[in-house]
C-alpha positions as CSV (number, residue, x, y, z in Angstrom):
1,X,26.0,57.2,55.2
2,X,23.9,59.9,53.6
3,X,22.5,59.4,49.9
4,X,21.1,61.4,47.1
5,X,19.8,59.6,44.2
6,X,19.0,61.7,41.5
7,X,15.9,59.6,40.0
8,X,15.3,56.8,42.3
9,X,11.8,55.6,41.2
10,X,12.8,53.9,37.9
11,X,14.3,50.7,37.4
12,X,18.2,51.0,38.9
13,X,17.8,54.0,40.4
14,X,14.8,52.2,42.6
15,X,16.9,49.6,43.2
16,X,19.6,51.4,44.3
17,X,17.4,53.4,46.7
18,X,16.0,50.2,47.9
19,X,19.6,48.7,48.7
20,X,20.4,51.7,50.2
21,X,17.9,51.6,52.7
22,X,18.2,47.6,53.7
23,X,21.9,48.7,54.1
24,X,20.0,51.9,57.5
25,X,21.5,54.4,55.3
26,X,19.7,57.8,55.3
27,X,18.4,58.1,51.9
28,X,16.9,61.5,50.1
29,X,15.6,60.8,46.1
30,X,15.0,63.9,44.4
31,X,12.7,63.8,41.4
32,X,9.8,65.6,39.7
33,X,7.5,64.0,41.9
34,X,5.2,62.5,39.4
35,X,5.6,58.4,39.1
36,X,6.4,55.5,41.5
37,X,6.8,55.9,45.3
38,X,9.8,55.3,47.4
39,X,10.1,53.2,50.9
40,X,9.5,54.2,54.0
41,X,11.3,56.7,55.5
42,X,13.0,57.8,52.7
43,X,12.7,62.1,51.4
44,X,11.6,63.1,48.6
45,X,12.4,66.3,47.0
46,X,11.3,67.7,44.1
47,X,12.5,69.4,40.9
48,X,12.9,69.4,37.3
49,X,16.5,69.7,36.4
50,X,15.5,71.1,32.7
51,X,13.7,73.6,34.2
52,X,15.1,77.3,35.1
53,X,15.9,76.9,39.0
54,X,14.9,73.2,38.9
55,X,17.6,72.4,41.5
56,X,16.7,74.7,43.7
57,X,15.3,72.0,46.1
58,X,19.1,70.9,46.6
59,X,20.5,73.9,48.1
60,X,21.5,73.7,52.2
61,X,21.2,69.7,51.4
62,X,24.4,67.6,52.9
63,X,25.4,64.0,52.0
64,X,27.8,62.0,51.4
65,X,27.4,60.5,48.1
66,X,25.2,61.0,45.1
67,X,23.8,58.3,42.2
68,X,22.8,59.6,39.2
69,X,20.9,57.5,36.5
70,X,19.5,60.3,33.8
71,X,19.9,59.6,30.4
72,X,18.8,62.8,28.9
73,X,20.9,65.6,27.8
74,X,24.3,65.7,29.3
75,X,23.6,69.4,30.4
76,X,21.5,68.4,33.0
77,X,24.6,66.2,34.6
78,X,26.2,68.8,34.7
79,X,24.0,71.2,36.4
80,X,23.1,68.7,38.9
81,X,27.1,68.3,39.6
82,X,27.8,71.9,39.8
83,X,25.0,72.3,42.8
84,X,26.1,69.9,44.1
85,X,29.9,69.6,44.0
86,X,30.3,72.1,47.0
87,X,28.2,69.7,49.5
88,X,28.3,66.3,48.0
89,X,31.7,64.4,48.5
90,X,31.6,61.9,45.8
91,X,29.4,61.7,42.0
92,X,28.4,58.1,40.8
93,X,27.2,58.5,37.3
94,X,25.2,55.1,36.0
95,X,26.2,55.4,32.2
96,X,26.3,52.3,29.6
97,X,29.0,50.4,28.0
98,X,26.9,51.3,24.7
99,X,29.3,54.5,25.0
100,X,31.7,52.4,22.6
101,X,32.9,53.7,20.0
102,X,32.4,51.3,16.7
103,X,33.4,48.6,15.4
104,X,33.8,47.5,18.7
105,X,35.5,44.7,20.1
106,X,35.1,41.9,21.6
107,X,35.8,41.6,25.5
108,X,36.3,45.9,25.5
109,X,37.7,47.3,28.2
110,X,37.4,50.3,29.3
111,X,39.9,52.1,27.6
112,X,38.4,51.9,24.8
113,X,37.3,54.9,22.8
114,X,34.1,56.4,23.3
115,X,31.6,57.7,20.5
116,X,31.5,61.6,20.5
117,X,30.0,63.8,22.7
118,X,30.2,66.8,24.9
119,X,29.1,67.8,28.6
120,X,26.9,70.4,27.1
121,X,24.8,69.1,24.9
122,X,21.0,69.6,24.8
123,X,20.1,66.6,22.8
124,X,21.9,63.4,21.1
125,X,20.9,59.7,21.0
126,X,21.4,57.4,23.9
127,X,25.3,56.5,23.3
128,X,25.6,60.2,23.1
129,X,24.0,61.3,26.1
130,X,26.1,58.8,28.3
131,X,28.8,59.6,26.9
132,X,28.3,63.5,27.7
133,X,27.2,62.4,30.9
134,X,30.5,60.9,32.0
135,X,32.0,64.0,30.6
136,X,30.0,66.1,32.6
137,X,30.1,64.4,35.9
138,X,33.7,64.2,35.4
139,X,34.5,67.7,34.3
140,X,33.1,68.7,38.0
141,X,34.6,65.9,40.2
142,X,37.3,64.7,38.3
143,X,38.6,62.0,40.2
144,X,36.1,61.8,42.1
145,X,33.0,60.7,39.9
146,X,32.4,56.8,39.1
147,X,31.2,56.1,36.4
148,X,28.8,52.8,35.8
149,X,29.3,51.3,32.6
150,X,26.3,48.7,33.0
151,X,25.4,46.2,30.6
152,X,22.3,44.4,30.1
153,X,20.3,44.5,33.4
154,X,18.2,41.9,34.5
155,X,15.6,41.6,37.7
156,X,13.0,42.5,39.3
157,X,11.3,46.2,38.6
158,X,12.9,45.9,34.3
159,X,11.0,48.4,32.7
160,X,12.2,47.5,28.9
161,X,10.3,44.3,29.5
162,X,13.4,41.7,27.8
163,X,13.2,39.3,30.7
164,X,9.9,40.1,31.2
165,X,8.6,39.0,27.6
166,X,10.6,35.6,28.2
167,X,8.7,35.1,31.1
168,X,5.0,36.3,29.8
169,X,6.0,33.7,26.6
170,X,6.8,31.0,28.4
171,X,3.7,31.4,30.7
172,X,1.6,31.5,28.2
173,X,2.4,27.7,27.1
174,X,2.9,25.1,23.8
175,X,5.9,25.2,21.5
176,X,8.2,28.5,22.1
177,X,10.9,29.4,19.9
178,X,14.1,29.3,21.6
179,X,17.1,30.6,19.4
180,X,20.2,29.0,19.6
181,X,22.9,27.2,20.2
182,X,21.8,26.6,24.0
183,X,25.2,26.9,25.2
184,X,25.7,30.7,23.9
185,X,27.0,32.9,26.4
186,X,25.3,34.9,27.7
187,X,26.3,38.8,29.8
188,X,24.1,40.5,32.3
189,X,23.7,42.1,35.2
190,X,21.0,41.7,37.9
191,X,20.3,45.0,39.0
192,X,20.3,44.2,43.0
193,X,23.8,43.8,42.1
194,X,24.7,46.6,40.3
195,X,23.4,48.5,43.2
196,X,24.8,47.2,46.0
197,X,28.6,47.2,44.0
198,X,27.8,50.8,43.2
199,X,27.1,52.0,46.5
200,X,29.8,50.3,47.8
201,X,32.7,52.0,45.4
202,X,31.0,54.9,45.8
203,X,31.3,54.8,50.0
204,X,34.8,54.0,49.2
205,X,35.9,57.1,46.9
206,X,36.2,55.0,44.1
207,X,36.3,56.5,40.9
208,X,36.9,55.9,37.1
209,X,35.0,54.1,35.0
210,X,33.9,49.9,35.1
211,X,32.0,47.8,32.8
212,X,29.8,46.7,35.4
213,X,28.2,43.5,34.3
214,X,28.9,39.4,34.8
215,X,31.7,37.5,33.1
216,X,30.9,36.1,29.6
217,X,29.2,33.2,30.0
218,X,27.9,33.8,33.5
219,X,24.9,32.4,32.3
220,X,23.9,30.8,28.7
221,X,21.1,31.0,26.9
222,X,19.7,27.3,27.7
223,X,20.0,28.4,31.0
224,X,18.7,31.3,30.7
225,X,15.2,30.0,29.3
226,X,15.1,26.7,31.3
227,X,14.9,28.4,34.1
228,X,12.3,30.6,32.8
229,X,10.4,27.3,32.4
230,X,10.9,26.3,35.7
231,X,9.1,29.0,37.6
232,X,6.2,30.3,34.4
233,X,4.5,26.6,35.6
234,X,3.0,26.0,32.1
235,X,2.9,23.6,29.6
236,X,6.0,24.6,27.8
237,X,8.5,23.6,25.1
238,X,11.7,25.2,24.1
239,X,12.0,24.7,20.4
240,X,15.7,24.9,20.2
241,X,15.9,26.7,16.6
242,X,19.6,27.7,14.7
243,X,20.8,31.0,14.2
244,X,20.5,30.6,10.3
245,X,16.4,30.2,9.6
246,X,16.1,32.5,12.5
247,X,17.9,35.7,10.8
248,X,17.2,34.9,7.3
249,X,13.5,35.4,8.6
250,X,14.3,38.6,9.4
251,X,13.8,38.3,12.9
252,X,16.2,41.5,14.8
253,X,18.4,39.7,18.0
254,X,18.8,42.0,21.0
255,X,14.7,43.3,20.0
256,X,12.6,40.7,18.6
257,X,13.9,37.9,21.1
258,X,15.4,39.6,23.3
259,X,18.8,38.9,25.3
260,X,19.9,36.8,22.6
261,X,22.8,38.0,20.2
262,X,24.4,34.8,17.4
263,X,28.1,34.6,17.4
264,X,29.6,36.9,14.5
265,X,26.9,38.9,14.9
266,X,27.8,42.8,14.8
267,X,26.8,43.4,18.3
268,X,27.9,39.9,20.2
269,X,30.2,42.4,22.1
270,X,26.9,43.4,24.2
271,X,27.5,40.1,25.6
272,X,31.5,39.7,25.2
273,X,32.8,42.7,27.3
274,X,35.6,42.8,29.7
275,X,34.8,42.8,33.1
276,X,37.9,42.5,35.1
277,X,38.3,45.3,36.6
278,X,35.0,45.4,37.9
279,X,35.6,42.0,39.8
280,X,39.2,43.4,41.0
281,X,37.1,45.7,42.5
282,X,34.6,43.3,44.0
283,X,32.0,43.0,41.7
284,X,29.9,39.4,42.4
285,X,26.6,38.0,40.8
286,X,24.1,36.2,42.0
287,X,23.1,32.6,39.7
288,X,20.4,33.2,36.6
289,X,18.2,30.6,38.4
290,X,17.6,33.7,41.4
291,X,16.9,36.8,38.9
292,X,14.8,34.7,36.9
293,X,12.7,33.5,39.9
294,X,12.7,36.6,41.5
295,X,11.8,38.8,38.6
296,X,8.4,36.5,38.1
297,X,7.6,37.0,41.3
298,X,7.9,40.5,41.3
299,X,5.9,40.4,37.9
300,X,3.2,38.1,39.1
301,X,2.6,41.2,41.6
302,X,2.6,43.9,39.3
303,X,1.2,42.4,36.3
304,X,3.0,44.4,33.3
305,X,5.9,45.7,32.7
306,X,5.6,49.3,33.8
307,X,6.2,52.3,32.1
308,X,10.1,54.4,32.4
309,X,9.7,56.5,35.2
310,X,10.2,60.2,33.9
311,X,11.7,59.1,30.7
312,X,10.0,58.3,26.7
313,X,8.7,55.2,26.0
314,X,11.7,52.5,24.5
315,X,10.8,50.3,21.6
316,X,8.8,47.4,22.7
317,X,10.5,44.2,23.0
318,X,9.7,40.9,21.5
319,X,8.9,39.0,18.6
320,X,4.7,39.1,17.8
321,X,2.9,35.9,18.3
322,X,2.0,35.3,14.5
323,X,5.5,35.5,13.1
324,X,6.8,33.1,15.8
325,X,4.0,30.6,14.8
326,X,5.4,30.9,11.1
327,X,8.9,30.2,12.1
328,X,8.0,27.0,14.4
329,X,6.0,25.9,11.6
């Protein structure tokens, strides 16, 4: 099988490259060329699709299947589909399942309605952009473009730094503020599996679009955090603290401790989406014990979270050392 992944040094887009190759496929990234590396054996072209002629480095290129993870303007989806649409058999678009159009509800599917936006568009926030992505990338290959509604993703390489803060916290030792209750669902994806589900649609012809993330409840958030215990190898202890104190302090679920959204809270559907159709078509995910474990291991090696490859800097995660103290106390 013959790959193109638009990106391919970030976060999925690494991964997928990654999975690609364990799986002997031949595997091309194209990419401006300027952060992370790629394995072995692997081309690398480079361009700049916001650039005049910044696809060029695609023409007389054959494969079989391209993944696309930008989420920038729509407009440059679109570009990238019309060069490629002639020589390119099938699109895979990673988008979000923040496309949603509010209020949304719990365990959406993807029927749902979408927030606004258009396959043209130079600009728009980041619901926007994905949703003008699948627009795009479906305006070119119609039925055949995928389109990735990932959730919250989990493992090793995270480059918004949520499971990564948890880790870094817990590592660090004493009493550590653990919002509650313990057994609140929790909805992820780890992003080995996101890949490998994605490649494997995409090989098939599959398109449409899939909320592409565990079942409710896959893991919960006592879980979650013991197991984040388990592997730091410090001294320690989950303060298990109620939703109340917690957001009358102020403190911003989802940001300042990240992962973790109360029930009733506007946004517990982050965490409550519908993922049957997904599994139908064969989605599986791997225990929170492994992505937990794995993703300290991988951070152990790299020592920080690393910047977005290509992309602005997000809002740094995670509630400040001082504030947590005053809570605890």
């Amino acid at each position: 099988m013959r790959l193109l992944v638009l990106g391919g040094t970030g976060f999925v887009g690494g991964a997928t490259v990654t999975e690609a190759v364990r799986r002997g496929w031949s595997v091309t990234v194209f990419n401006r060329g300027l952060h992370g590396t790629v394995p072995a054996g692997v081309h690398r072209l480079r361009g700049d699709r916001t650039e005049p002629d910044g696809l060029a480095a695609l023409a007389g290129g054959e494969w079989d299947l391209v993944v696309d993870t930008w989420d920038g303007a729509p407009r440059g989806v679109r570009e990238a589909a019309r060069a490629l649409v002639g020589t390119v058999g099938h699109y895979a678009y990673i988008s979000s399942g923040s496309v949603y159009a509010p209020p949304v509800p719990a365990h959406v599917g993807e029927e749902a309605p979408t927030v606004d936006g258009s396959a043209d568009a130079t600009e728009g926030d980041y619901a926007q952009c994905k949703v003008g992505g699948e627009l795009a990338a479906t305006e070119v290959y119609g039925e055949r473009a995928l389109l990735v509604r990932a959730g919250l993703i989990l493992g090793p390489g995270e480059d918004i730094g949520r499971l990564p803060w948890w880790l870094q916290r817990v590592a660090r030792g004493g009493d550590v503020l653990a919002p509650g209750p313990e057994d609140l669902p929790v909805q992820y994806v780890d992003v080995r599996d996101l890949a490998a589900w994605t490649l494997d649609q995409a090989a098939e012809g599959v398109g449409g679009a899939f909320n592409v993330i565990s079942r409710s409840g896959h893991t919960t958030m006592g879980e979650l955090l013991e197991s984040v215990v388990a592997v730091a190898g410090s001294d320690a202890r989950l303060r298990w603290t109620d939703p109340e104190p917690i957001l009358a302090a102020g403190v911003v679920p989802w940001n300042d401790l990240p992962i973790w959204i109360p029930r009733d809270h506007e946004f517990r559907w982050l965490q409550e989406r519908g993922v049957e159709k997904a599994y139908a078509a064969g989605l599986t995910c791997r225990p929170v014990a492994e992505t937990v474990a794995d993703t300290w291991q991988w951070l152990r090696s790299v020592g920080s979270v690393p910047p977005r490859a290509g992309r602005p800097a997000r809002v740094t995660v995670g509630l400040d050392a001082e504030r947590e103290a005053a809570l605890l106390a």
